[in-house]
N, C-alpha and C positions, 0 to 999 in steps of 0.2 A: 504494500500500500504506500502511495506518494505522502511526505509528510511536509506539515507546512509549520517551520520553526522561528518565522521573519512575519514583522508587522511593519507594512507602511499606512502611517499613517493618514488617515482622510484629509484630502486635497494636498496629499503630496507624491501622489503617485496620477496615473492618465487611467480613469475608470473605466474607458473605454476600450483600453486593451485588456480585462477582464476575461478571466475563460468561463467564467460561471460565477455564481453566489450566491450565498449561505443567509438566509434569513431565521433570525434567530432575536425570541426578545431578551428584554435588558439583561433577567437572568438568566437565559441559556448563555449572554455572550461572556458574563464570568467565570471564562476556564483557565488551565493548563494544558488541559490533556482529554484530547476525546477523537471519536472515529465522527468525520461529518459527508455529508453526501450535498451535492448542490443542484441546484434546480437543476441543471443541464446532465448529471449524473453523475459530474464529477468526486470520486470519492478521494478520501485524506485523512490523515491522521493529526490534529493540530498537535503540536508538541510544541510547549512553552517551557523556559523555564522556571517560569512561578505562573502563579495566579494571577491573570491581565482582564481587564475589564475591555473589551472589543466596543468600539463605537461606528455608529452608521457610518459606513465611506469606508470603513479601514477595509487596507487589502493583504491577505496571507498568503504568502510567497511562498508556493512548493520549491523543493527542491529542484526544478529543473528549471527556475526562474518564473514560471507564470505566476498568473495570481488571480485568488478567488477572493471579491469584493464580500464583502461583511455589510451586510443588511439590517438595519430594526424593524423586529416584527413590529405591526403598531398595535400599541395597547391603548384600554380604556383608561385616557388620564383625564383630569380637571388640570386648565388652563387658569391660571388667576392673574389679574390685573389691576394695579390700584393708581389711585387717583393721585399720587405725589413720589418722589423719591421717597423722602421720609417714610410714606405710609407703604410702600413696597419693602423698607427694609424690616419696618413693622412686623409686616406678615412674614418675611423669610423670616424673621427669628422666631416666632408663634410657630411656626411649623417646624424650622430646628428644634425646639422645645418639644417636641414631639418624637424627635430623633426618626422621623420619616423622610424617606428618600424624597430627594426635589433637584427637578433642572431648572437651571436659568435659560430662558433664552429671550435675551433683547431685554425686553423690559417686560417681561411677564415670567411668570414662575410655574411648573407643570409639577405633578405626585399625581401618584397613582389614584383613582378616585376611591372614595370612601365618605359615604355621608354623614358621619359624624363630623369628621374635618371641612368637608362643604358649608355643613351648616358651622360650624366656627367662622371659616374667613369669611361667608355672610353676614354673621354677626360683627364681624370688625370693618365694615364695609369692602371688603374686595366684590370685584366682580367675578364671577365665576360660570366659566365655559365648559359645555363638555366635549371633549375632540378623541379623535383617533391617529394615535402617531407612532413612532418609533419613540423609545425612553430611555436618553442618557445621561442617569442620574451624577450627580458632581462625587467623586470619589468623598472618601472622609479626609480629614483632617489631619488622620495619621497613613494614609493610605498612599502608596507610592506604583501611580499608575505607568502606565507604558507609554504615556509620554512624555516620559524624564528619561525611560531606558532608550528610547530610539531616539538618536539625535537623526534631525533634518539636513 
């Protein structure tokens, strides 16, 4: 089986020379080590050295140079958006306080939906959306993702 031990990361590789890819949500894409198959049939063995959080775009480099693009499945997430800087930093800390996973993106903040926490940032005034996306949550604070290991 072909093994794929190399990440480049999203938007620094040509997605277009892809041979295939792995659609996989936020927790499947936290591995080491697994056997994956890609939509086109392509099968592999991902082999990491540790445990890498994979994000939308990134590509795994088999051994013979190609490379299968890395996919977010999309999940059901709530979208929040608030009406100031202030009140945006507001709410990311109310949901840190929570120690629940959350992406930034731009000026809004996405977690996985759960109506208990919907109904909180309602109550703090966020606006709150419901969407369907790929999910890539911000590592922790102690967590040393793979793009600190893979220099550009």
């Amino acid at each position: 089986m072909r093994r794929a031990s190399e990440i480049r990361a999203a938007g620094t590789w040509n997605a277009a020379s892809a041979v295939d890819r792995v659609v996989l949500d936020a927790a499947e894409r936290h591995r080491r080590r697994i056997a994956l198959t890609g939509e086109r049939g392509t099968a592999f063995l991902l082999d990491l050295p540790h445990a890498t959080a994979l994000k939308d775009g990134d590509g795994l480099v088999l051994e013979d140079g190609a490379i299968v693009r890395v996919a977010g499945k999309p999940e059901p997430l709530i979208e929040i958006a608030a009406q100031s800087p202030h009140e945006f930093a507001r709410l990311a800390w109310h949901i840190g306080n929570r120690h629940v996973e959350m992406q930034v993106v731009g000026d809004r903040l996405r977690i996985r939906r759960d109506h208990v926490l919907e109904h909180m940032l309602r109550g703090l005034g966020a606006r709150v959306i419901w969407i369907e996306a790929p999910f890539d949550p911000e590592p922790g604070a102690y967590v040393h993702g793979h793009r600190e290991d893979h220099e550009h």
